[in-house]
C-alpha positions in Angstrom: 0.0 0.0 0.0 1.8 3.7 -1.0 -1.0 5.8 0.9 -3.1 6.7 3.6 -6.5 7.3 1.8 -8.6 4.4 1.9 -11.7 3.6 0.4 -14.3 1.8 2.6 -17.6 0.4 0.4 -20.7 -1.4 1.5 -21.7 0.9 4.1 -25.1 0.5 5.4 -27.2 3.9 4.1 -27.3 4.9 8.2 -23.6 5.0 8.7 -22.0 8.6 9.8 -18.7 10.5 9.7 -18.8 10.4 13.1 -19.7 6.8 14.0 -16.8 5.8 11.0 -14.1 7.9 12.5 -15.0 6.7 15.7 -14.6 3.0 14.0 -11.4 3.9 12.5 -9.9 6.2 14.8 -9.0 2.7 17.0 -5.9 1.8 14.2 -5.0 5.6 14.6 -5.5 9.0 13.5 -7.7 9.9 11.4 -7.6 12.8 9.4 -10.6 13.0 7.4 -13.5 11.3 6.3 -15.9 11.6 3.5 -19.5 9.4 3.1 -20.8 9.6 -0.3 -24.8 10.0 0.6 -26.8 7.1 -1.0 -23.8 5.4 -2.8 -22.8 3.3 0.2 -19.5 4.0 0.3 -17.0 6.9 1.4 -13.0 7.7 2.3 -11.2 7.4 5.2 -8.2 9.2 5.0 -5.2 8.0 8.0 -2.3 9.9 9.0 0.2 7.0 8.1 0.0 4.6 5.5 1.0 2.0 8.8 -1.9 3.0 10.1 -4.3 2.5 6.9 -3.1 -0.6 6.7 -3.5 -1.3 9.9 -6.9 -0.4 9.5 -7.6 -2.0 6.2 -6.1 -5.4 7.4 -8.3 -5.2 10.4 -11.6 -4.2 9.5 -12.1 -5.5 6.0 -14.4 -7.9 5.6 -15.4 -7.3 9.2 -19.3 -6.4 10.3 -20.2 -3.0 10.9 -24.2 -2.2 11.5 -24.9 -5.8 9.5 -23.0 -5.0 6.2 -19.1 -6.7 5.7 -17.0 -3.7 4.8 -14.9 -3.7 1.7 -11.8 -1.5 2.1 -8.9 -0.8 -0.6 -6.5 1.7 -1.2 -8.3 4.6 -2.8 -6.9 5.4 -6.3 -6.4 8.6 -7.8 -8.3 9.6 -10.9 -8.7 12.8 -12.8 -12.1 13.6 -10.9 -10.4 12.5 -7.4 -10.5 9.3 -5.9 -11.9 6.2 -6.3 -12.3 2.5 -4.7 -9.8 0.3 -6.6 -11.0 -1.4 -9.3 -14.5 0.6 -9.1 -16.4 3.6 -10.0 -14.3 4.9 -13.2 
């Protein structure tokens, strides 16, 4: 992994920044985060890439309000980011 910007998808329609910063801020610090309304998914952006993979390594694939998360490295396109291997 080369960043700290991670992409977290499947996320259940009720999910907030708050509760997911909450959720990630146990792997570290977490220095932004960003829920795309009604898409189910959203950024998490860590202070370390340790930590984001920390965090990914931990928590993907694991439950969180009934729905397995899906995390990846975020990827840079021209438009900003997206989850790897989606959304182009």
């Amino acid at each position: 992994m080369q960043g700290s910007k991670l992409y977290v998808g499947n996320l259940h329609y009720a999910v907030t920044i708050e509760s997911l910063k909450e959720l990630f801020s146990n792997y570290g610090e977490v220095q932004n985060v960003n829920i795309v309304e009604g898409k189910g998914f959203g950024f998490v952006e860590m202070t370390t890439q340790l930590e984001a993979e920390k965090a990914k390594k931990a928590l993907n694939g694991s439950d969180f309000k009934g729905r397995a998360l899906k995390i990846n490295e975020a990827q840079p396109t021209k438009g900003g980011f997206k989850g790897k291997g989606r959304f182009r």
